[in-house]
N, CA, C and O atoms as a GROMACS GRO file, in nm:
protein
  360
    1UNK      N    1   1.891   0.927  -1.838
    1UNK     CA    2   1.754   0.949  -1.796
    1UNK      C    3   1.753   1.066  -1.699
    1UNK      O    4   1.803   1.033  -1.591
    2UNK      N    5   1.713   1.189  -1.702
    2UNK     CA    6   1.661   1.304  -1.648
    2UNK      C    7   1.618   1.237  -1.496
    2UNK      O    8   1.580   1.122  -1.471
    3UNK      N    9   1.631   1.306  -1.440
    3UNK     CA   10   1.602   1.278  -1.298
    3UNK      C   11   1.524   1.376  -1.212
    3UNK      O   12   1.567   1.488  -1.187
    4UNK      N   13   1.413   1.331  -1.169
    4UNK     CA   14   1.304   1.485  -1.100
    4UNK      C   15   1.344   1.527  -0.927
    4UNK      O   16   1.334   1.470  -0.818
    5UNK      N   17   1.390   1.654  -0.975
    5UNK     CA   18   1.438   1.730  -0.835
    5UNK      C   19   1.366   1.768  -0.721
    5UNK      O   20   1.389   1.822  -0.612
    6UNK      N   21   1.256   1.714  -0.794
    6UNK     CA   22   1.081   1.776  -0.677
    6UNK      C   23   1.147   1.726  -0.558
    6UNK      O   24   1.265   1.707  -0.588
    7UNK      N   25   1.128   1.699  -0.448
    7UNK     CA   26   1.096   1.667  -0.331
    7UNK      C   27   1.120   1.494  -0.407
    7UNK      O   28   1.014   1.441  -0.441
    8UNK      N   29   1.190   1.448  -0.420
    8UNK     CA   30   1.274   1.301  -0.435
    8UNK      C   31   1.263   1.234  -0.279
    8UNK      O   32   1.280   1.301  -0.176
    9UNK      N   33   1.230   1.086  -0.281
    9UNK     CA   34   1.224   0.979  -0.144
    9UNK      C   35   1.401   0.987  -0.092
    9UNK      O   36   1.451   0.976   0.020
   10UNK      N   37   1.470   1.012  -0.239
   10UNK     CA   38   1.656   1.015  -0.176
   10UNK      C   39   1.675   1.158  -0.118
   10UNK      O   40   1.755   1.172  -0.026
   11UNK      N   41   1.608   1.264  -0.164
   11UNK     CA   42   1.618   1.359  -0.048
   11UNK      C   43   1.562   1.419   0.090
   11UNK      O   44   1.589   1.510   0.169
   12UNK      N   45   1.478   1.324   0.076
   12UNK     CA   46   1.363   1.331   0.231
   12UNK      C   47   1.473   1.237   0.300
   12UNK      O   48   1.549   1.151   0.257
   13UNK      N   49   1.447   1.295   0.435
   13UNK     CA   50   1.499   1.188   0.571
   13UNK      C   51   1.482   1.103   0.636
   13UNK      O   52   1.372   1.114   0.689
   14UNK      N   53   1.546   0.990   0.673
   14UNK     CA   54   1.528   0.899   0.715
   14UNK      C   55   1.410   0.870   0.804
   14UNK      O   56   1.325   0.781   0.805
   15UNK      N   57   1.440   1.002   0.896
   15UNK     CA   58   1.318   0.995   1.023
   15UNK      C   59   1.314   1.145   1.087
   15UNK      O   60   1.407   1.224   1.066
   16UNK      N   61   1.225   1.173   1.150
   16UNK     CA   62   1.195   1.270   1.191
   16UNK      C   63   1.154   1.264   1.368
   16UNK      O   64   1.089   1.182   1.433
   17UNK      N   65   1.232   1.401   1.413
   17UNK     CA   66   1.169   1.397   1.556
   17UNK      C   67   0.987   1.405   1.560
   17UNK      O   68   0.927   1.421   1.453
   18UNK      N   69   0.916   1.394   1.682
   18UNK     CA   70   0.756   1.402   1.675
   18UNK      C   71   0.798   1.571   1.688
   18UNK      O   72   0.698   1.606   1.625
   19UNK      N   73   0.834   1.641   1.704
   19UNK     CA   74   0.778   1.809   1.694
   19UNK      C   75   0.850   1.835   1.532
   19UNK      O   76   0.827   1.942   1.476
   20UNK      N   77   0.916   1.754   1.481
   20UNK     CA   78   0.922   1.780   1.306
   20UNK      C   79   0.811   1.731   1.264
   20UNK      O   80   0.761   1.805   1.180
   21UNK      N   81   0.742   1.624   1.290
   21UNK     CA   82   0.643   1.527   1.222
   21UNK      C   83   0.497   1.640   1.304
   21UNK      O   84   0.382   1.641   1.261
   22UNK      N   85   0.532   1.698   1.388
   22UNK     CA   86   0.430   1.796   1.394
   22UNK      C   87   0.408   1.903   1.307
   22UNK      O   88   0.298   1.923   1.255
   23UNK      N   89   0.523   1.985   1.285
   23UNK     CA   90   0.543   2.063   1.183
   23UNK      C   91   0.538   2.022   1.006
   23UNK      O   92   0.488   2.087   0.914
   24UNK      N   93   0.597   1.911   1.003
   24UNK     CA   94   0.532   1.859   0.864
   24UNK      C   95   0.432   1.825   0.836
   24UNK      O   96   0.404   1.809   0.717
   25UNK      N   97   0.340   1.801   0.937
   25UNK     CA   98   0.183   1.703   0.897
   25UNK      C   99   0.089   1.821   0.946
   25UNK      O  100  -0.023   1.808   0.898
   26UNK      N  101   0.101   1.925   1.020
   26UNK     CA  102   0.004   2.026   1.058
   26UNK      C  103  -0.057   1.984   1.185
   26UNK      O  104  -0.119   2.061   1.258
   27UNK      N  105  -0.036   1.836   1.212
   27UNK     CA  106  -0.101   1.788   1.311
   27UNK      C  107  -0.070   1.767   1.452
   27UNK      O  108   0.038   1.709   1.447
   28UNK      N  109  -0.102   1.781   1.577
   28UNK     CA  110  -0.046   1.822   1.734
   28UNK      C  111   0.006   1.744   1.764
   28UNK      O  112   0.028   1.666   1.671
   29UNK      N  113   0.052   1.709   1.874
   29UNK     CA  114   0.151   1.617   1.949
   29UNK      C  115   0.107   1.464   1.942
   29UNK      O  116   0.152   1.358   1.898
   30UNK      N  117  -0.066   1.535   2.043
   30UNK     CA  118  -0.115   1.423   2.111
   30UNK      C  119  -0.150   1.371   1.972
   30UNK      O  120  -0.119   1.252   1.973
   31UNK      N  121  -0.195   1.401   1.866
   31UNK     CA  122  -0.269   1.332   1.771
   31UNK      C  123  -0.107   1.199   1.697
   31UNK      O  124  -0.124   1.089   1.644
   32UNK      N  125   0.037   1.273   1.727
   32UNK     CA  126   0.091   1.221   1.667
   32UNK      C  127   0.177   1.074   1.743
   32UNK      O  128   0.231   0.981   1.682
   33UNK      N  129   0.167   1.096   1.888
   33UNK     CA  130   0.170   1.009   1.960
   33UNK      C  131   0.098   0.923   1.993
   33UNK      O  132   0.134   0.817   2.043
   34UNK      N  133  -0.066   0.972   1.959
   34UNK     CA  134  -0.152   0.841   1.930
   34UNK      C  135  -0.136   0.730   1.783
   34UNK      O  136  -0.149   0.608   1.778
   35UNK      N  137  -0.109   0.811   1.693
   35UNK     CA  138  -0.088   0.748   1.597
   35UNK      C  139   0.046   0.657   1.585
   35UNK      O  140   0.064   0.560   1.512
   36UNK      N  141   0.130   0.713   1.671
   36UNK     CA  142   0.232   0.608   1.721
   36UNK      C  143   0.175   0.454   1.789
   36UNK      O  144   0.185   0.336   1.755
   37UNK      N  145   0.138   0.497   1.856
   37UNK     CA  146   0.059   0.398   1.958
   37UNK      C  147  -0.035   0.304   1.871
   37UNK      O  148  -0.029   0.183   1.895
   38UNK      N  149  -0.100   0.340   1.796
   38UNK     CA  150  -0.222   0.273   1.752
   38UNK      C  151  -0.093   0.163   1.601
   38UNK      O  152  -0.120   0.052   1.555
   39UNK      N  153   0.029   0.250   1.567
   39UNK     CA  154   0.076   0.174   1.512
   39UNK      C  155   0.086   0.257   1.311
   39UNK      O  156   0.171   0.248   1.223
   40UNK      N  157  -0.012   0.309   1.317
   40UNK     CA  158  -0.025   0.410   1.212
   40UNK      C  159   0.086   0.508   1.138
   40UNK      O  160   0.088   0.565   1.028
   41UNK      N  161   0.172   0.501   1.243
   41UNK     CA  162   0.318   0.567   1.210
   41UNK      C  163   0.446   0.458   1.268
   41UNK      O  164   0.408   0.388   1.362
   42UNK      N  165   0.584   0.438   1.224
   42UNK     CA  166   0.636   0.357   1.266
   42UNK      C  167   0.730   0.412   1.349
   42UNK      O  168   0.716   0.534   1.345
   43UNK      N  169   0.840   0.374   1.439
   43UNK     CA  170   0.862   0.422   1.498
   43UNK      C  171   1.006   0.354   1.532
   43UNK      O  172   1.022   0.237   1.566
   44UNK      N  173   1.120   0.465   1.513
   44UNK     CA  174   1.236   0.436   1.534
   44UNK      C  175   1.286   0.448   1.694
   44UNK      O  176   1.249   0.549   1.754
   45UNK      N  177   1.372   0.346   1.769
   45UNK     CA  178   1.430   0.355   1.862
   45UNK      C  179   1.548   0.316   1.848
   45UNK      O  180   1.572   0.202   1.808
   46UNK      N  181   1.663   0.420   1.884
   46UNK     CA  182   1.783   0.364   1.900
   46UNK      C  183   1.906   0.336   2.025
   46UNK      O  184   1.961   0.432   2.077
   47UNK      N  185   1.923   0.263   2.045
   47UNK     CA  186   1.977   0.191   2.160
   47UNK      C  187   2.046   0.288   2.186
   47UNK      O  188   2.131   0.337   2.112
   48UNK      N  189   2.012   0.330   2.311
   48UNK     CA  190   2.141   0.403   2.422
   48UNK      C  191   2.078   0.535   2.433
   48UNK      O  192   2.119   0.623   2.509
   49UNK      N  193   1.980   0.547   2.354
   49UNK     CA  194   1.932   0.696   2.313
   49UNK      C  195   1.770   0.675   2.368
   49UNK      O  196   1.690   0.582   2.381
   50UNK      N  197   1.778   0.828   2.393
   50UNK     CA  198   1.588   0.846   2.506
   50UNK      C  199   1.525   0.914   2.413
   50UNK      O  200   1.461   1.014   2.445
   51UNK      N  201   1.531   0.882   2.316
   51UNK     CA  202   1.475   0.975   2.156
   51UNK      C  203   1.381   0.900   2.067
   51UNK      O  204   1.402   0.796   2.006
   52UNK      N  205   1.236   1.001   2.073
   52UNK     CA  206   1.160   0.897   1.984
   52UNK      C  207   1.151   0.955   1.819
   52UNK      O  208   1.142   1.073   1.786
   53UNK      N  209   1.156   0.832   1.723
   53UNK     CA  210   1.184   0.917   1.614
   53UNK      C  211   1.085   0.839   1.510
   53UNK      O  212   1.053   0.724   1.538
   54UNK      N  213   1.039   0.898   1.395
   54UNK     CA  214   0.918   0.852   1.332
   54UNK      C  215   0.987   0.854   1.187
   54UNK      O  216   1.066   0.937   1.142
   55UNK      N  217   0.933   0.735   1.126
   55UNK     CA  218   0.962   0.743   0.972
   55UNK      C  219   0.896   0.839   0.868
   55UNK      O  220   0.781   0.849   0.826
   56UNK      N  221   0.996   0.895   0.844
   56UNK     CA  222   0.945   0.991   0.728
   56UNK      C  223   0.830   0.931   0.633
   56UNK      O  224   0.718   0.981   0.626
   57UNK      N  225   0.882   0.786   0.540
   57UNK     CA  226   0.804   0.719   0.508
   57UNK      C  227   0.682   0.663   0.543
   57UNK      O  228   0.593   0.655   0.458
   58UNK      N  229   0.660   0.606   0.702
   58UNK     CA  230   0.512   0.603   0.738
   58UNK      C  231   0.432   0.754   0.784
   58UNK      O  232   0.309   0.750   0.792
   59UNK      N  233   0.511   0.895   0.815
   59UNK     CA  234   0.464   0.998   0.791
   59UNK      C  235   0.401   1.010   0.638
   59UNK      O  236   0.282   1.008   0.608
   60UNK      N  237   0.502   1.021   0.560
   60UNK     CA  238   0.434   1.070   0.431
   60UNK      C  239   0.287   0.932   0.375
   60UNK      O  240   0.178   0.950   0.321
   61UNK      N  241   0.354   0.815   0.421
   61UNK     CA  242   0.220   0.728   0.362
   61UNK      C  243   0.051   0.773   0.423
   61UNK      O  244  -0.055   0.762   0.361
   62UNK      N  245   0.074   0.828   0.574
   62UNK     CA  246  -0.060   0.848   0.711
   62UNK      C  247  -0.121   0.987   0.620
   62UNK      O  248  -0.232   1.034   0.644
   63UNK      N  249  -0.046   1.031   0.536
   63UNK     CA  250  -0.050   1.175   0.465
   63UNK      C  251  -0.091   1.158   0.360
   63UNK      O  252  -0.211   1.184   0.352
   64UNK      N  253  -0.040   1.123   0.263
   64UNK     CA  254  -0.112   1.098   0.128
   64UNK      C  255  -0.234   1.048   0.093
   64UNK      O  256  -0.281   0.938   0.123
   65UNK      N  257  -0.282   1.137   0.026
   65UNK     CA  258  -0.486   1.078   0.015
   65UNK      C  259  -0.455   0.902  -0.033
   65UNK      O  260  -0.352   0.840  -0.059
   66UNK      N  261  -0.607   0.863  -0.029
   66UNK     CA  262  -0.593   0.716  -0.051
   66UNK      C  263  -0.666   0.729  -0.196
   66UNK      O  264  -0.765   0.791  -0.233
   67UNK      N  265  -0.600   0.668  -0.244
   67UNK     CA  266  -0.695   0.653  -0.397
   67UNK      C  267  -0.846   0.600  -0.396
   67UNK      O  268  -0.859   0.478  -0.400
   68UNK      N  269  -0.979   0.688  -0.390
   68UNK     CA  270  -1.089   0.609  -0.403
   68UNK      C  271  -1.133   0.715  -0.542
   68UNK      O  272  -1.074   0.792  -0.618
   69UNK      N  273  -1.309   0.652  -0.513
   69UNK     CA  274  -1.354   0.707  -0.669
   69UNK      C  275  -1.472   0.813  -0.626
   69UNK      O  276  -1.549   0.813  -0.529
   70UNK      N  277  -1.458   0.898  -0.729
   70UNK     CA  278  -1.545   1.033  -0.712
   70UNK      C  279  -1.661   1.038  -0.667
   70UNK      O  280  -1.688   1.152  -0.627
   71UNK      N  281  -1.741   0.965  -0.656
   71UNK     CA  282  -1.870   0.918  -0.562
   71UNK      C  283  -1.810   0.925  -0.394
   71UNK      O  284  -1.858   1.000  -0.308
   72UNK      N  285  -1.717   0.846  -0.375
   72UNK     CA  286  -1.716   0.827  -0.232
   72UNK      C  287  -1.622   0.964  -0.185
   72UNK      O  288  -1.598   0.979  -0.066
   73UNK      N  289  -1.596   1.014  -0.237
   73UNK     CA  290  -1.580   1.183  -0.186
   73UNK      C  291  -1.648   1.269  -0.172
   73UNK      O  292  -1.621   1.378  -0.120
   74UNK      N  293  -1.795   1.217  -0.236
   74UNK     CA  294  -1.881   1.326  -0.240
   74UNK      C  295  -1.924   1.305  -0.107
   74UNK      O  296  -1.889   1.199  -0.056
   75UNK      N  297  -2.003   1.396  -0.028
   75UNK     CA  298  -2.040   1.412   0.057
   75UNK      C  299  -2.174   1.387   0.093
   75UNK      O  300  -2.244   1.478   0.050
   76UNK      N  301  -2.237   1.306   0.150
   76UNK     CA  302  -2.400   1.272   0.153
   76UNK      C  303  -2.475   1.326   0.244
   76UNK      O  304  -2.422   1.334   0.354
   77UNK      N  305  -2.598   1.374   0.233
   77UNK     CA  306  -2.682   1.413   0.262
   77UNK      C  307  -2.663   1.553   0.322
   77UNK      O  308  -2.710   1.602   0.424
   78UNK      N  309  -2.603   1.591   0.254
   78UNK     CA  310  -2.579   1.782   0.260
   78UNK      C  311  -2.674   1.874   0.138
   78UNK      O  312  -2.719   1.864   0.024
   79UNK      N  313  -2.669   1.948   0.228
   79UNK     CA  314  -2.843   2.036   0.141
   79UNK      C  315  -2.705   2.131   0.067
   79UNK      O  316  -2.608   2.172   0.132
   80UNK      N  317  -2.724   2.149  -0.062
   80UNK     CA  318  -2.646   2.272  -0.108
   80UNK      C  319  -2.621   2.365  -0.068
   80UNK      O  320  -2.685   2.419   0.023
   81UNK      N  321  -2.504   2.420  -0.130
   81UNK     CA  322  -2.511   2.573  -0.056
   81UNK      C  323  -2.560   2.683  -0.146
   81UNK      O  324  -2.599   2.661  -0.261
   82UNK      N  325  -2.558   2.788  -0.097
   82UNK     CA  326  -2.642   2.884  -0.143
   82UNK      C  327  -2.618   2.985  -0.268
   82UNK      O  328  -2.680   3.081  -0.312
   83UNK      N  329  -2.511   2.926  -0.300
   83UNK     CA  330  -2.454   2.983  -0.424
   83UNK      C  331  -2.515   2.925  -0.541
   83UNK      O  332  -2.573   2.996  -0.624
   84UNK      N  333  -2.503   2.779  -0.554
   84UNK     CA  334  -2.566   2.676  -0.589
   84UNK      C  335  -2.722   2.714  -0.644
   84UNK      O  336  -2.749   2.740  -0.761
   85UNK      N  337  -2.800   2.711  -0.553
   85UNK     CA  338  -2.898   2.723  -0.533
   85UNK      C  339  -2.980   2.842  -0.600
   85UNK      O  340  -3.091   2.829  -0.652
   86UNK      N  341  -2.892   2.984  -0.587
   86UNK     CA  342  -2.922   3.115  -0.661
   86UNK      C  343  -2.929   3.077  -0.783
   86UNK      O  344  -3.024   3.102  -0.858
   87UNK      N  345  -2.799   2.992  -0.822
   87UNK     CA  346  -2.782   3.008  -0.960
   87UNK      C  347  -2.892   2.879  -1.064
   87UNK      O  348  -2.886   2.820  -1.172
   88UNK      N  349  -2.931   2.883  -1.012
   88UNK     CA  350  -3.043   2.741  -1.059
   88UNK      C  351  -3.179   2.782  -1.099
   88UNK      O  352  -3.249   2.815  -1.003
   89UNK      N  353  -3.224   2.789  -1.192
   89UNK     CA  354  -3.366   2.817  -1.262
   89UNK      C  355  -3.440   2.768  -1.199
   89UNK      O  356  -3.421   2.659  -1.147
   90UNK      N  357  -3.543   2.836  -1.187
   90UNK     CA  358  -3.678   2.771  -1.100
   90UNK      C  359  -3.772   2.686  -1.176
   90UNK      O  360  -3.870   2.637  -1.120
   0.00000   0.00000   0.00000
């Protein structure tokens, strides 16, 4: 069985420092230390060590869209934009 080389869960890392999990998610410190806190990301500690370290896995899950349905993406009560609008017969 062929095996896919994309970006594989066996080649991602275990865990990540918070200024990697900054750099992988686009997102700042404080946003990623709250999300620690609130529980949203999990969070490795290892004995003897002053190092906080985050699961790759609850990174990539806080990351990945959530499966809903094409209605609830749409956006409500937004007036079109103007491109839209040109192109529309009177």
């Amino acid at each position: 069985m062929a095996r896919d080389n994309s970006s594989t869960d066996a080649d991602a890392p275990l865990a990540v420092t918070v200024s990697q999990a900054c750099e992988l998610s686009g997102l700042g410190p404080t946003s990623i230390w709250s999300f620690l806190r609130d529980g949203r990301l999990e969070v490795v500690r290892v004995a003897g060590l002053r190092r906080t370290l985050i699961t790759y896995r609850s990174l990539r899950k806080l990351l990945e869209p959530q499966s809903a349905s094409p209605t609830s993406l749409r956006r409500r009560g937004r007036r079109p934009n103007n491109a839209s609008a040109k192109t529309r017969p009177l």
